[in-house]
PyMOL CGO cylinders between C-alpha atoms (Angstrom):
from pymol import cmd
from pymol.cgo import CYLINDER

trace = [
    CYLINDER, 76.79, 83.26, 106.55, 79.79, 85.84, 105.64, 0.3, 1, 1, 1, 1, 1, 1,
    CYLINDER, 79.79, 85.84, 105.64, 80.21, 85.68, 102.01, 0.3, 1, 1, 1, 1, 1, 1,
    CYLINDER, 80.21, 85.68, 102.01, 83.61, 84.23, 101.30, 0.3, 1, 1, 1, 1, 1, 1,
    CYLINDER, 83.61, 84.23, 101.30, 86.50, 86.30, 100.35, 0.3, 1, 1, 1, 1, 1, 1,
    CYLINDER, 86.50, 86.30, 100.35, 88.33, 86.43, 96.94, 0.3, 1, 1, 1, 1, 1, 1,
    CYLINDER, 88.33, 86.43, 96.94, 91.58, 86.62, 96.06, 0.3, 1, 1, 1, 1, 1, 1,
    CYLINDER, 91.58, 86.62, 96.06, 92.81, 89.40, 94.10, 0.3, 1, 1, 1, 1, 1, 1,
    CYLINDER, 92.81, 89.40, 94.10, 94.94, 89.51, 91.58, 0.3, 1, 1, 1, 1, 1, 1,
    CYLINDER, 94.94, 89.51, 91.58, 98.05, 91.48, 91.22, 0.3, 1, 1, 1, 1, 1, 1,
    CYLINDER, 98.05, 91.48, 91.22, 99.38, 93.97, 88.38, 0.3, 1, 1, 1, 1, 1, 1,
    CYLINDER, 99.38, 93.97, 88.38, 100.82, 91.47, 85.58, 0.3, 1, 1, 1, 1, 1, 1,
    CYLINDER, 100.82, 91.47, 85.58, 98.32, 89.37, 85.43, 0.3, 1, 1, 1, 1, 1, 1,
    CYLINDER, 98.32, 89.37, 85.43, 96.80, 89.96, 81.88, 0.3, 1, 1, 1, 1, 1, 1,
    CYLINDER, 96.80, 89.96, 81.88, 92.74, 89.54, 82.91, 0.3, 1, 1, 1, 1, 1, 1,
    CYLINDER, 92.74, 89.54, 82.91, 93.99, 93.58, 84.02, 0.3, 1, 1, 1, 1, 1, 1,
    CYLINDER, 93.99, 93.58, 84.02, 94.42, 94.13, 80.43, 0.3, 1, 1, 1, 1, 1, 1,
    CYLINDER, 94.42, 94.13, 80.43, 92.02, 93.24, 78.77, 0.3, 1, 1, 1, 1, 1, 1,
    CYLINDER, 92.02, 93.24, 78.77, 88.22, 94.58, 77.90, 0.3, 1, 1, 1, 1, 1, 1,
    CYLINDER, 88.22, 94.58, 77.90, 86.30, 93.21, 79.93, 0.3, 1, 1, 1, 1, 1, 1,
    CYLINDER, 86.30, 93.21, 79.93, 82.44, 91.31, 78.23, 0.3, 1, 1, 1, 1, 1, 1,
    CYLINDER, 82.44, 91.31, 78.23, 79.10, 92.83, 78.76, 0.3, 1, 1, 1, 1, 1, 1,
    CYLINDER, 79.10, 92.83, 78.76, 76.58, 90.73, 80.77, 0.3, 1, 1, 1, 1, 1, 1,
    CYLINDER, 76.58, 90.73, 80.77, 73.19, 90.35, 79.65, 0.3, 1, 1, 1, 1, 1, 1,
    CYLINDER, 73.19, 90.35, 79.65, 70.04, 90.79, 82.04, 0.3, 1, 1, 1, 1, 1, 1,
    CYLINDER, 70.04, 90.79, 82.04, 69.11, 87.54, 82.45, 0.3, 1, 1, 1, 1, 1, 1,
    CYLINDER, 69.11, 87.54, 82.45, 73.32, 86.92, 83.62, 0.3, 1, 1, 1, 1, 1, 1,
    CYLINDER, 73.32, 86.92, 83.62, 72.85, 89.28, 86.04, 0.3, 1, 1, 1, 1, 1, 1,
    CYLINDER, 72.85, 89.28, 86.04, 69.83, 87.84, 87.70, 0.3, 1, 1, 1, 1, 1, 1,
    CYLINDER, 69.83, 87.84, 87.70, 71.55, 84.38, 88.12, 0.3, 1, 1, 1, 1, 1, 1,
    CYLINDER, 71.55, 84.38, 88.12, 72.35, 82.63, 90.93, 0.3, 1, 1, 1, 1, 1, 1,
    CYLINDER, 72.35, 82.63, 90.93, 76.11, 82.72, 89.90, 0.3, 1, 1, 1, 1, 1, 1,
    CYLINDER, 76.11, 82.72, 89.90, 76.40, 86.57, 89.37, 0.3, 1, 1, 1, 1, 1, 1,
    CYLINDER, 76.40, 86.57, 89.37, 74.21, 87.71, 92.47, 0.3, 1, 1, 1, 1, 1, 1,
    CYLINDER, 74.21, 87.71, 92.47, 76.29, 85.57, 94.33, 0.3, 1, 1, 1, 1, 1, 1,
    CYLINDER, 76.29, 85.57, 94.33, 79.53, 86.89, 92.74, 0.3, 1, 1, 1, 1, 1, 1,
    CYLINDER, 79.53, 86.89, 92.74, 78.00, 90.08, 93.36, 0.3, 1, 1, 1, 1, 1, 1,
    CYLINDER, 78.00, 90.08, 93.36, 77.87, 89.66, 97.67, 0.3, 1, 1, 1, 1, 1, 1,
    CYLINDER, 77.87, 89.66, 97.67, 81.68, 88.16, 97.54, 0.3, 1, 1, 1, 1, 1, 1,
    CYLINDER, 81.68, 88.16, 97.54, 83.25, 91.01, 95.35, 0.3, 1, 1, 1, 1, 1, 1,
    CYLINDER, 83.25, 91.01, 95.35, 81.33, 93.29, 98.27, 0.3, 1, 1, 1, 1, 1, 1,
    CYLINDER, 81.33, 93.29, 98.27, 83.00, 91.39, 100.93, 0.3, 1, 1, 1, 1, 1, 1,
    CYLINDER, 83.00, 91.39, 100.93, 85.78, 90.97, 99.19, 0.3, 1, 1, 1, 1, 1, 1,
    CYLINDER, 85.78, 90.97, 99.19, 86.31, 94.79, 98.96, 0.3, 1, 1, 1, 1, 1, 1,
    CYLINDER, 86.31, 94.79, 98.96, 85.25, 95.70, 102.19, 0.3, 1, 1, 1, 1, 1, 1,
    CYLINDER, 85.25, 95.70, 102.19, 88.18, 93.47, 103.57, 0.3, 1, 1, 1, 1, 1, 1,
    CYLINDER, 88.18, 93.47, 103.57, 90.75, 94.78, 101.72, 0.3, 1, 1, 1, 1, 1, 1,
    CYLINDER, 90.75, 94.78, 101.72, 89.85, 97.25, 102.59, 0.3, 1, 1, 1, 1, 1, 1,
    CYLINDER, 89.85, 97.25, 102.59, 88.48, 99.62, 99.10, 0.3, 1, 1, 1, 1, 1, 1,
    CYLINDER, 88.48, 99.62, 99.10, 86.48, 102.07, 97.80, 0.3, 1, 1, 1, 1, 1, 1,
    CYLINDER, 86.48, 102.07, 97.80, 85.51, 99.87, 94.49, 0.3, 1, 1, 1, 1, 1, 1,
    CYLINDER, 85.51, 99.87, 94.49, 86.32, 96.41, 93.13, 0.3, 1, 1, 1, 1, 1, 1,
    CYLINDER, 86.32, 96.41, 93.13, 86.23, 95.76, 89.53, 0.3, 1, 1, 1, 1, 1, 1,
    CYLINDER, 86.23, 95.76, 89.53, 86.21, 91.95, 88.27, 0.3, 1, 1, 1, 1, 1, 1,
    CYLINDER, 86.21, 91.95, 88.27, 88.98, 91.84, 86.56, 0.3, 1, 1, 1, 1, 1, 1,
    CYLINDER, 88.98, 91.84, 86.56, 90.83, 92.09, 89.71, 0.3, 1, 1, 1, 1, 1, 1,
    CYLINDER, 90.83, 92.09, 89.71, 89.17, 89.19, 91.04, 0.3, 1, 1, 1, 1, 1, 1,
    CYLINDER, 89.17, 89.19, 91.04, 90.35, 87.25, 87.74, 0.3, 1, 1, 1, 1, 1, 1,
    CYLINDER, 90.35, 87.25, 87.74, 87.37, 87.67, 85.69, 0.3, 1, 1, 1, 1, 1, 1,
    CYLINDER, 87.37, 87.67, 85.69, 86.89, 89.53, 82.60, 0.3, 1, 1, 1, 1, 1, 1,
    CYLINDER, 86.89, 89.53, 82.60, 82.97, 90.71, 82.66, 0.3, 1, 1, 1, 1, 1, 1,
    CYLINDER, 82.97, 90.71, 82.66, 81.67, 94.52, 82.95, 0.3, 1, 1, 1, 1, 1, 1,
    CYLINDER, 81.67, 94.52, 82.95, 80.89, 94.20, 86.45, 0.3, 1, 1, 1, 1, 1, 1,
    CYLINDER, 80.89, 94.20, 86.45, 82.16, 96.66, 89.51, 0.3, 1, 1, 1, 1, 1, 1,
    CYLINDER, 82.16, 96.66, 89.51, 81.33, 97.39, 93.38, 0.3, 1, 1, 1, 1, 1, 1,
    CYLINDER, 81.33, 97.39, 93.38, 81.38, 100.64, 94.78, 0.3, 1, 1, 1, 1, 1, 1,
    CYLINDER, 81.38, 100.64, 94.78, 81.29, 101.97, 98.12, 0.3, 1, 1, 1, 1, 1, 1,
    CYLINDER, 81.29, 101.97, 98.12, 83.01, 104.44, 100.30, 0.3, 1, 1, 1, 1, 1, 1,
    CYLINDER, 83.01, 104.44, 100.30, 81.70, 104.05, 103.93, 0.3, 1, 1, 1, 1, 1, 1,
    CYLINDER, 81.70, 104.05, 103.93, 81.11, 106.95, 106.54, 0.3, 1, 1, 1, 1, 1, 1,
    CYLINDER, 81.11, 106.95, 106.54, 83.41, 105.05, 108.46, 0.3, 1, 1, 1, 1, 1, 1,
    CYLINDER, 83.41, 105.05, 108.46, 86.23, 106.16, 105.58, 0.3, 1, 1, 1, 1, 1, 1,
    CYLINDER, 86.23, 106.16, 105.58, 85.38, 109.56, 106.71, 0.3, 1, 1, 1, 1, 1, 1,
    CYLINDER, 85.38, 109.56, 106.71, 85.80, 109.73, 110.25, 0.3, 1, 1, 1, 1, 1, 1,
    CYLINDER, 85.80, 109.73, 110.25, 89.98, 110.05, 110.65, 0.3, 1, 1, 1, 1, 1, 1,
    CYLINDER, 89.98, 110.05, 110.65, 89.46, 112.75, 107.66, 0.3, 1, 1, 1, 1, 1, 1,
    CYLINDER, 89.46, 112.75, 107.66, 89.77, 116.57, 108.67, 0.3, 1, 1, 1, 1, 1, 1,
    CYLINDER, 89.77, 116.57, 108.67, 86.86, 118.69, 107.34, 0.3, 1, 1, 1, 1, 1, 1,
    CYLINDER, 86.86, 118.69, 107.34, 89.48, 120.76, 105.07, 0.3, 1, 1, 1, 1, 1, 1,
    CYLINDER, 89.48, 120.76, 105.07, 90.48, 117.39, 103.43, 0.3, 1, 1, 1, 1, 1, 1,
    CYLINDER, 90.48, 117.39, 103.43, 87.34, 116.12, 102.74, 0.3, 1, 1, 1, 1, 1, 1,
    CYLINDER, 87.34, 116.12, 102.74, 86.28, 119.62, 100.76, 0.3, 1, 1, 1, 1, 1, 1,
    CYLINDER, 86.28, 119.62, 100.76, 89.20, 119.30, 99.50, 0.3, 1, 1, 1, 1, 1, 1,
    CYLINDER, 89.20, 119.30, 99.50, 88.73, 115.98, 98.16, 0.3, 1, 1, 1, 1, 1, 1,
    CYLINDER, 88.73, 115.98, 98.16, 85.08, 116.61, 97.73, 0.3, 1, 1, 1, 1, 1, 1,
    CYLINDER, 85.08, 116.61, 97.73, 84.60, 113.96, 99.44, 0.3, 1, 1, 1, 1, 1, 1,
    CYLINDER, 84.60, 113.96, 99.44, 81.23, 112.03, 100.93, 0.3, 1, 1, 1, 1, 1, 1,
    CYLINDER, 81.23, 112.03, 100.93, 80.27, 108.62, 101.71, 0.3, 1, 1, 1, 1, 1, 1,
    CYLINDER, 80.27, 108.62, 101.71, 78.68, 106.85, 98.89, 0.3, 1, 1, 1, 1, 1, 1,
    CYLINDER, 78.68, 106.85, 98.89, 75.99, 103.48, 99.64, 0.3, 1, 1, 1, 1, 1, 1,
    CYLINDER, 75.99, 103.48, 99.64, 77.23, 100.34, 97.73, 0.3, 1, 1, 1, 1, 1, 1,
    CYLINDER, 77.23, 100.34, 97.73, 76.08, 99.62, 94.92, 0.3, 1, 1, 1, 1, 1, 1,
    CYLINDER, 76.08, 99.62, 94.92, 76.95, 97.92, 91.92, 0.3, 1, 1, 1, 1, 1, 1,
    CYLINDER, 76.95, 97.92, 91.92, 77.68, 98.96, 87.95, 0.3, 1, 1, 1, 1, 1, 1,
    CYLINDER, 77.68, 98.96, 87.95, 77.09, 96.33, 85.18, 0.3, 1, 1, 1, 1, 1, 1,
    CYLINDER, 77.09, 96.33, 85.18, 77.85, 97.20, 81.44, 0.3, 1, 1, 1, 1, 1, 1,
    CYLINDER, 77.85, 97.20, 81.44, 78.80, 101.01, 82.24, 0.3, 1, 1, 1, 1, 1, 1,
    CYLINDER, 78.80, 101.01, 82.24, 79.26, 103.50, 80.13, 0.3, 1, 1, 1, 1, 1, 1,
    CYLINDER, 79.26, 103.50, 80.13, 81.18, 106.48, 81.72, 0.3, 1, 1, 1, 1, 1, 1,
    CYLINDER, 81.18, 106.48, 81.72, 80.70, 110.19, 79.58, 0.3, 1, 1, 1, 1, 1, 1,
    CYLINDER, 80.70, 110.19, 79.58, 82.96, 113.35, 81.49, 0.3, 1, 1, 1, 1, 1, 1,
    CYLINDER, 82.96, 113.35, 81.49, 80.98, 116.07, 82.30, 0.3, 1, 1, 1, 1, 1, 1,
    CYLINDER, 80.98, 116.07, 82.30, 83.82, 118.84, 83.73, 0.3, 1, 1, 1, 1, 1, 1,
    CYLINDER, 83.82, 118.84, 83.73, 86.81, 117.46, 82.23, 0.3, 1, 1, 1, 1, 1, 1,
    CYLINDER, 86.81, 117.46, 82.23, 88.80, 120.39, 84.77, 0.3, 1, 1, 1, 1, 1, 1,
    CYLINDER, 88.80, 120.39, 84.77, 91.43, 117.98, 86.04, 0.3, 1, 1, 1, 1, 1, 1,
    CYLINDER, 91.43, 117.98, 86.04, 91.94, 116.79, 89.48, 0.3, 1, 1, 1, 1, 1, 1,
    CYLINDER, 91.94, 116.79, 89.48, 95.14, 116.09, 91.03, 0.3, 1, 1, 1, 1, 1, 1,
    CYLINDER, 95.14, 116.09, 91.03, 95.04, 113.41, 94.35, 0.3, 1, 1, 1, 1, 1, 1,
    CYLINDER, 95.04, 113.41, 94.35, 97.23, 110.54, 95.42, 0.3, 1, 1, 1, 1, 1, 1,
    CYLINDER, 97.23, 110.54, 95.42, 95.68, 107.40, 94.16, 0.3, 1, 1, 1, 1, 1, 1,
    CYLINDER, 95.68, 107.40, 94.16, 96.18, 103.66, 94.70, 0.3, 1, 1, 1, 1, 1, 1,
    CYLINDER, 96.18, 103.66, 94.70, 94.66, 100.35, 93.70, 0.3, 1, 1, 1, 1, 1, 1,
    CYLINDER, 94.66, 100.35, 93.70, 93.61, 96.96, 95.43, 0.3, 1, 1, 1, 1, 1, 1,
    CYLINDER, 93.61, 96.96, 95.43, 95.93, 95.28, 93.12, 0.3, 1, 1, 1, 1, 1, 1,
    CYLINDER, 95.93, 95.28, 93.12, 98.97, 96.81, 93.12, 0.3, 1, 1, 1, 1, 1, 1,
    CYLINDER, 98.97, 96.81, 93.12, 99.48, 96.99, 96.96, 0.3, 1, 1, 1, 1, 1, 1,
    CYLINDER, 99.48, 96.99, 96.96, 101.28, 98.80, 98.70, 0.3, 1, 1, 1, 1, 1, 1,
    CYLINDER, 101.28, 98.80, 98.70, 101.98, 101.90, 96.10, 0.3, 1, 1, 1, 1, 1, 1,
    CYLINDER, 101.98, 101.90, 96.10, 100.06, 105.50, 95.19, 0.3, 1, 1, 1, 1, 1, 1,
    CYLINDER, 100.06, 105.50, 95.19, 101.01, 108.35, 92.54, 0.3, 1, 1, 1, 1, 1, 1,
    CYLINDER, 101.01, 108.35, 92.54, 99.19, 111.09, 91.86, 0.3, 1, 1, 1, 1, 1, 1,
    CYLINDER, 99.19, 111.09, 91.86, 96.68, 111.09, 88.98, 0.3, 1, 1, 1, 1, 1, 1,
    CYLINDER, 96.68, 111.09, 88.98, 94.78, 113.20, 87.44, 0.3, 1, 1, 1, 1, 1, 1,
    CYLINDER, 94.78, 113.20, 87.44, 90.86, 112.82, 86.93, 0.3, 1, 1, 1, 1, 1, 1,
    CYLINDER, 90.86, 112.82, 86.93, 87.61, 114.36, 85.38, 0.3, 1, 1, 1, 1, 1, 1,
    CYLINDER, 87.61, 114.36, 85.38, 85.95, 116.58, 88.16, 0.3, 1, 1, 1, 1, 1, 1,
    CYLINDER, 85.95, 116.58, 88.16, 82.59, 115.48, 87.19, 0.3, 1, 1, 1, 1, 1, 1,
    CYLINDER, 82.59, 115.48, 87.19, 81.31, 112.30, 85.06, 0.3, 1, 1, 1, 1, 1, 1,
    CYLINDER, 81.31, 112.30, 85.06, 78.01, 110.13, 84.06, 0.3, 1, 1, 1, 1, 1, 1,
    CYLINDER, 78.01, 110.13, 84.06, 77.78, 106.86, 84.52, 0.3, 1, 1, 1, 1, 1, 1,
    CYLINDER, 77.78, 106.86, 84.52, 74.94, 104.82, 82.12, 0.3, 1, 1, 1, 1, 1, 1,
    CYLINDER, 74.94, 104.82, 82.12, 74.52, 101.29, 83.36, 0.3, 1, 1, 1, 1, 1, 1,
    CYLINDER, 74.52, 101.29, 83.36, 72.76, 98.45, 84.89, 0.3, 1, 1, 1, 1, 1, 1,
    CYLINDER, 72.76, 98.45, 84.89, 72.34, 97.76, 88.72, 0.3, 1, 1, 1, 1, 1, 1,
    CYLINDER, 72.34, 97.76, 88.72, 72.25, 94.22, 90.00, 0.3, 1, 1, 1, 1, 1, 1,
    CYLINDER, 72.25, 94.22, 90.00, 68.73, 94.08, 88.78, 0.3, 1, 1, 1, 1, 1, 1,
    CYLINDER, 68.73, 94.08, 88.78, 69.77, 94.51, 85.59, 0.3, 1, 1, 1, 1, 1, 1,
    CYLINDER, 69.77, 94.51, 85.59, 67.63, 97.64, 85.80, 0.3, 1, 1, 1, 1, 1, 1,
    CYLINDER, 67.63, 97.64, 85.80, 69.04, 100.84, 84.01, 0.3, 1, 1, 1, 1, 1, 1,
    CYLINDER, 69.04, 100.84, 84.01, 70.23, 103.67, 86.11, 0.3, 1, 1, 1, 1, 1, 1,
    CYLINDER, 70.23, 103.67, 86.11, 72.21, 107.01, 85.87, 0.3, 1, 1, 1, 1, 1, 1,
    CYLINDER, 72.21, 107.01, 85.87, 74.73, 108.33, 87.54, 0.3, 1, 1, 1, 1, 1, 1,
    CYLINDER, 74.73, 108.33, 87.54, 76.00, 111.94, 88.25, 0.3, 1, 1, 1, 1, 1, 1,
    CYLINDER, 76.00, 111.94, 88.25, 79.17, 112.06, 90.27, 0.3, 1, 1, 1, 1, 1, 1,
    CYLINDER, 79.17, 112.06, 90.27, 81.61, 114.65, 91.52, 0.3, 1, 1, 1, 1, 1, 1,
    CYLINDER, 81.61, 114.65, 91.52, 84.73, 114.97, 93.34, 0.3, 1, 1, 1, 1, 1, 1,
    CYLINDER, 84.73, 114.97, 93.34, 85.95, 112.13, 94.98, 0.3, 1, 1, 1, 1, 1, 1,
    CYLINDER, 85.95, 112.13, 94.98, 83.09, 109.77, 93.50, 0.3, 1, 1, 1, 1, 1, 1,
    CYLINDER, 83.09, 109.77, 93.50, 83.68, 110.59, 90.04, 0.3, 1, 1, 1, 1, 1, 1,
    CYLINDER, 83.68, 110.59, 90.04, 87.43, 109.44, 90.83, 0.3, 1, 1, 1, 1, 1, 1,
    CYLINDER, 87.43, 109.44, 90.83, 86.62, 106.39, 92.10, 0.3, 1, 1, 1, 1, 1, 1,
    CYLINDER, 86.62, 106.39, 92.10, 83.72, 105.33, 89.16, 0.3, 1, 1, 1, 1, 1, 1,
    CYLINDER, 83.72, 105.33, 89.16, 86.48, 106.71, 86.48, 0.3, 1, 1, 1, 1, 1, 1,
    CYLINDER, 86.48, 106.71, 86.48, 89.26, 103.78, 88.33, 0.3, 1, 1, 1, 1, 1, 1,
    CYLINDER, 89.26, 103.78, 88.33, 86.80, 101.31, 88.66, 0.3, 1, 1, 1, 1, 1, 1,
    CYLINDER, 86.80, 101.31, 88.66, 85.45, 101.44, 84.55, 0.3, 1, 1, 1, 1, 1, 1,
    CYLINDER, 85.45, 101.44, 84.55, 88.94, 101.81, 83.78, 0.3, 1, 1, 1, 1, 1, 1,
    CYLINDER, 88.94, 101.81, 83.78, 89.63, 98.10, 85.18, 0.3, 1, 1, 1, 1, 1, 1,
    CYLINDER, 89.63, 98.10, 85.18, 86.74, 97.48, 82.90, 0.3, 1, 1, 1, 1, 1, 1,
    CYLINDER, 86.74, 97.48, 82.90, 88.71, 98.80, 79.74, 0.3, 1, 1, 1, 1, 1, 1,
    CYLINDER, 88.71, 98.80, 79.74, 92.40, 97.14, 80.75, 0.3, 1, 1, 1, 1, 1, 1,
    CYLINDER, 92.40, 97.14, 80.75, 93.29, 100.59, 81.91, 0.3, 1, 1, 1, 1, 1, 1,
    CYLINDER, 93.29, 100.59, 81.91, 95.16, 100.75, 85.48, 0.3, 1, 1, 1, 1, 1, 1,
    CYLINDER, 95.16, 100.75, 85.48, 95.72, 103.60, 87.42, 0.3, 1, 1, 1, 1, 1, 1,
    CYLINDER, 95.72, 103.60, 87.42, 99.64, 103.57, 86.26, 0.3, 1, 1, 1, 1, 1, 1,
    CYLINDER, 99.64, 103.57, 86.26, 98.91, 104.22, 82.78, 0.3, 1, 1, 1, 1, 1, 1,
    CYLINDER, 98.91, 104.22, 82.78, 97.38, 107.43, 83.87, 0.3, 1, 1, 1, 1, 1, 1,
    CYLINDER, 97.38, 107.43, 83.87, 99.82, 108.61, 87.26, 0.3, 1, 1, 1, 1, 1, 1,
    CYLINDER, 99.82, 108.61, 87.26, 102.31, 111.32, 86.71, 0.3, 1, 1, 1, 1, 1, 1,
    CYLINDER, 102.31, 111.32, 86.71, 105.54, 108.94, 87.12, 0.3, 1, 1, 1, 1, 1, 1,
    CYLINDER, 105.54, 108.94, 87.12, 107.65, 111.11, 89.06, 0.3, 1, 1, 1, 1, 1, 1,
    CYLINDER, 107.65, 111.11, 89.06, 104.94, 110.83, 92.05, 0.3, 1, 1, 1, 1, 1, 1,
    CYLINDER, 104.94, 110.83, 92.05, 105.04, 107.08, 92.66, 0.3, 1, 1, 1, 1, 1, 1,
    CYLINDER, 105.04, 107.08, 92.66, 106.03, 105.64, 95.72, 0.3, 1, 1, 1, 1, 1, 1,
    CYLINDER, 106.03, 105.64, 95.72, 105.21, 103.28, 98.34, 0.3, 1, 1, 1, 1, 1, 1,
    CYLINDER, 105.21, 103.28, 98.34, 102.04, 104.16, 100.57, 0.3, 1, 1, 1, 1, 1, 1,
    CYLINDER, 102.04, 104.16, 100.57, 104.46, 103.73, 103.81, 0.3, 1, 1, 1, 1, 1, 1,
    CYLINDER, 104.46, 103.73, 103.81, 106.93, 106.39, 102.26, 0.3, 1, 1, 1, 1, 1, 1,
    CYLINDER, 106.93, 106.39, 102.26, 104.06, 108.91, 101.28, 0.3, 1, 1, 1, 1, 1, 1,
    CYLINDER, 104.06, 108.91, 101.28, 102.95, 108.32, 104.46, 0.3, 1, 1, 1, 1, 1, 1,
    CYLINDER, 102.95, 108.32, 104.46, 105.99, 109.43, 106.44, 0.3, 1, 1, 1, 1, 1, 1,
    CYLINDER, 105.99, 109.43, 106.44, 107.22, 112.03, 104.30, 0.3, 1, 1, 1, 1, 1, 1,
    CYLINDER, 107.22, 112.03, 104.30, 104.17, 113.50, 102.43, 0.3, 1, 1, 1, 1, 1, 1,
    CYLINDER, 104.17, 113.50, 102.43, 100.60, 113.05, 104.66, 0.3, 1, 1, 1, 1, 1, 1,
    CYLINDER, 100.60, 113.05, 104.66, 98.60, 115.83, 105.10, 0.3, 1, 1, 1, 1, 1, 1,
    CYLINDER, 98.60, 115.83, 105.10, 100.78, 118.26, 102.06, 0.3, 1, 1, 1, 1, 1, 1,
    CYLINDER, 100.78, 118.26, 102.06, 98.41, 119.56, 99.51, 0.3, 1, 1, 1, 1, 1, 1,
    CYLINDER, 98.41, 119.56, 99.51, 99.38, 118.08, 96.00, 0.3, 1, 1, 1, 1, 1, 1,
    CYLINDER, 99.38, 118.08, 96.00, 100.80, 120.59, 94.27, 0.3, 1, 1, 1, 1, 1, 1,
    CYLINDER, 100.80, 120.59, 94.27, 103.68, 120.94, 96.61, 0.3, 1, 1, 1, 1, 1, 1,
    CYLINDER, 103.68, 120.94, 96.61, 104.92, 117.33, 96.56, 0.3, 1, 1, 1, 1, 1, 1,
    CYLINDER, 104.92, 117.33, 96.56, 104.40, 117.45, 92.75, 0.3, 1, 1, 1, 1, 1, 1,
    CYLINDER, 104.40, 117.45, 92.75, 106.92, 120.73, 92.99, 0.3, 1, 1, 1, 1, 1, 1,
    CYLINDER, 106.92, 120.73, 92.99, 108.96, 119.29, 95.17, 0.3, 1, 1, 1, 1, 1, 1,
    CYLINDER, 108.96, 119.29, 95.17, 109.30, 115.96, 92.92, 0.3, 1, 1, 1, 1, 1, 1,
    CYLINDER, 109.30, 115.96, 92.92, 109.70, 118.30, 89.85, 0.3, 1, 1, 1, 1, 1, 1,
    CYLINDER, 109.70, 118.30, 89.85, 106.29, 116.18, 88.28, 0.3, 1, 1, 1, 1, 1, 1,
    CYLINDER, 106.29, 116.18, 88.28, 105.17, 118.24, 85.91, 0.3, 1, 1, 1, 1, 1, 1,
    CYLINDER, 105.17, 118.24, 85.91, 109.47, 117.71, 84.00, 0.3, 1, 1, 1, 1, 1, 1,
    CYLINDER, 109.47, 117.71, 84.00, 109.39, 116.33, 80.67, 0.3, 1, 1, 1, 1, 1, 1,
    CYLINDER, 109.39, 116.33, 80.67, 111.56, 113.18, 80.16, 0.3, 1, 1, 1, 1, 1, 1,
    CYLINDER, 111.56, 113.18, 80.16, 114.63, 114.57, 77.68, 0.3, 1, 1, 1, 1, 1, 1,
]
cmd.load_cgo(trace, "trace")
């Protein structure tokens, strides 16, 4: 049976802003959580997302999903996904994690988030981070990501710390996906921060 679907909640709601608990082993391994656990991965794969935090889903523990499927891939042009440094990553899930940059060189991309819909800026992210945490085993693990996974673990632990991607986006950049879409698919990133003047102080 398909596990069922949650709903996710929208920027404004204040479980998005606040630090989210740790969960001990023995939470982890409970019939409650490893069924939470199968949801939030359904739950993300409808959306459709990269990652799903549970604060977006209205509850504030330390616990995130994370996958980018090959299928993400296949309408991307090889230049993009170098670009992006992007490659599929196999779901798996982040309990209690502890996220230390590794190449703090910053990388510019159009972002966007499950729960505010509908909208992307530009933000700019570690190249390369290290994840500490527990999988849904409650067994330790490490993680060293670059590129386009190092994006996505830095959004998702950010949900975990009451930190959306809007408190990080260079403001000037933010618009609607449809509008970014029509006027601004396929431009590298610099140029539509130039042409948006981005980088202009506020007076």
């Amino acid at each position: 049976m398909t596990p069922r679907v949650l709903p996710i909640v929208a920027l404004g709601n204040p479980v998005l802003r606040q630090v989210g608990r740790d969960l001990a082993p023995a939470e982890i391994l409970s019939k409650d959580v490893q069924q939470l656990i199968e949801r939030m991965r359904e739950t993300m794969r409808r959306a459709p997302g990269v990652g799903l935090a549970a604060p977006q889903i209205g509850l504030s523990v330390n616990l995130a999903v994370v996958e980018d499927r090959p299928e993400n891939l296949d309408d991307m042009e090889p230049e993009e996904r170098a670009k992006k440094d992007r490659e599929a990553v196999p779901f798996h899930v982040l309990v209690n994690p502890r996220l230390e940059v590794v190449d703090a060189v910053p990388i510019r991309f159009f972002e966007g988030c499950l729960s505010l819909s509908g909208f992307v800026a530009v933000v700019a992210r570690a190249r390369a981070v290290r994840v500490q945490a527990l999988d849904h085993r409650a067994s330790p693990v490490t993680i060293d990501a670059h590129g386009w996974y190092a994006r996505i673990l830095q959004h998702e632990t950010d949900h975990l710390n009451g930190i959306v991607y809007v408190d990080r986006m260079e403001t000037r950049t933010f618009m609607s996906a449809d509008d970014h879409a029509v006027q601004w698919a396929g431009m590298p990133v610099e140029i539509v921060r130039g042409a948006l003047d981005a980088s202009r102080p506020l007076p």
